[in-house]
C-alpha positions, -999 to 999 in steps of 0.1 A, spaced: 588 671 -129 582 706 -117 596 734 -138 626 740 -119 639 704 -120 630 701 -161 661 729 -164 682 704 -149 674 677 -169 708 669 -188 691 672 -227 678 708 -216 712 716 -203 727 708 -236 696 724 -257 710 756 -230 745 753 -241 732 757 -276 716 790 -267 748 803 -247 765 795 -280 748 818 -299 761 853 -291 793 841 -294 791 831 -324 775 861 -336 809 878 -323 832 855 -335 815 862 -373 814 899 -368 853 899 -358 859 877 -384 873 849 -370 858 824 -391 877 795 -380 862 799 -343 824 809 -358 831 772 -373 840 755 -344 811 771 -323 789 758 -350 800 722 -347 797 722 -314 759 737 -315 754 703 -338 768 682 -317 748 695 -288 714 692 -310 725 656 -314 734 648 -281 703 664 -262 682 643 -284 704 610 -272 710 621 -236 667 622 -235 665 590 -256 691 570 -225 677 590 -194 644 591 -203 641 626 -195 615 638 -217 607 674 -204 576 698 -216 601 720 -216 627 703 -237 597 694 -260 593 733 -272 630 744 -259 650 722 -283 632 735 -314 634 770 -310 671 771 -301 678 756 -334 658 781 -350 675 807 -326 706 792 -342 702 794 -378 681 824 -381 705 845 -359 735 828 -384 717 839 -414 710 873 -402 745 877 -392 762 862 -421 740 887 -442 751 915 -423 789 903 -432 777 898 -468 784 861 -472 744 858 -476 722 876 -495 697 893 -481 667 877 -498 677 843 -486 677 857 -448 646 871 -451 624 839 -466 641 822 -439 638 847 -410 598 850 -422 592 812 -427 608 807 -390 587 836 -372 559 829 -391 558 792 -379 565 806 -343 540 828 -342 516 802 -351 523 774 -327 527 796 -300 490 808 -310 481 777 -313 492 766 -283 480 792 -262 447 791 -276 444 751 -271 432 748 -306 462 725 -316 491 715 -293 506 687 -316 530 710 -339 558 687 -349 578 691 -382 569 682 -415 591 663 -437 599 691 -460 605 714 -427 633 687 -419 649 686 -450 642 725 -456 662 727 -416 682 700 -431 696 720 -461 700 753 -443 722 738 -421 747 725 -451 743 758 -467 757 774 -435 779 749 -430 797 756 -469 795 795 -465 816 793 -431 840 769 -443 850 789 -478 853 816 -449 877 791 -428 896 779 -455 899 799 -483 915 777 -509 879 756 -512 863 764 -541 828 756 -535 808 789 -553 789 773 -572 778 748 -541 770 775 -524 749 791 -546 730 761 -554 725 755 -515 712 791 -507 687 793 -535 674 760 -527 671 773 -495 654 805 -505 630 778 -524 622 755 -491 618 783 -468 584 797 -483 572 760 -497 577 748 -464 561 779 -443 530 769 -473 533 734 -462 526 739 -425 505 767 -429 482 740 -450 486 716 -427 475 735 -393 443 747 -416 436 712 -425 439 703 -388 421 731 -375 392 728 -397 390 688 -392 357 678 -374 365 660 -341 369 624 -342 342 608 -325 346 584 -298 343 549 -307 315 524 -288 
């Protein structure tokens, strides 16, 4: 499928719609309109959810859906964090373990990749869960914001230090992995 048609493809069109989303939400925080921040982050989920299904049913796997789809979500959640921090519902350490851990991982694969030393880059179990918990943090900081009359400090504060605990164990974790893989001898061919 040339490169043209992949932008077509229905799950990139929905991993686009993510992206749109993003200034938008970025405004709605920064004017304070929590309740619509909220609702624009529901809707980036569902749109994760349903690119993944929509490829799953059409079979339209793209190349560029394949590297697309993951860096909206980081687009997503790293432009949230940065935003929310600048609001002051996150602190400012938590951003920046995240912000770091998500560039970092960037930077590599797309080194990676460009170099042809390793074009298999897919997430690690503790970079779901890290991803994973990130997203319920968010998620629990927006709606105190949205409706006030939650209590759920203490839930919060649990999530974003857990996060600011995944965020560099995970960069660790992939950055031990790609060495591992880098540094493995080729397999040989088998007679």
């Amino acid at each position: 499928m040339d490169f043209l048609r992949q932008f077509r493809a229905a799950p990139n069109l929905l991993t686009l719609l993510r992206l749109f989303i993003i200034p938008f939400l970025v405004i709605a925080v920064l004017d304070g309109r929590y309740g619509q921040a909220f609702a624009l982050f529901v809707l980036a989920g569902f749109s994760d959810g349903l690119d993944g299904l929509a490829a799953r049913l059409t079979r339209q796997y793209t190349r560029l859906g394949l590297y697309l789809d993951p860096i909206a979500d980081k687009l997503l959640l790293s432009t949230l964090f940065v935003v929310l921090t600048h609001v002051g519902l996150v602190p400012l350490y938590v951003t920046v373990l995240v912000f770091s851990r998500d560039l970092g991982i960037l930077l590599i694969a797309t080194l990676l990749f460009a170099t042809g030393t390793l074009r298999d880059f897919r997430p690690s179990l503790l970079g779901k869960f890290n991803t994973l918990v990130q997203i319920v943090g968010l998620t629990v900081v927006l709606v105190e914001q949205v409706w006030p009359s939650v209590d759920a400090a203490l839930l919060r504060a649990v999530l974003l230090r857990t996060i600011a605990l995944l965020a560099p164990l995970s960069a660790a974790q992939y950055a031990w992995i790609v060495v591992r893989r880098v540094n493995a001898p080729e397999q040989q061919a088998v007679k």
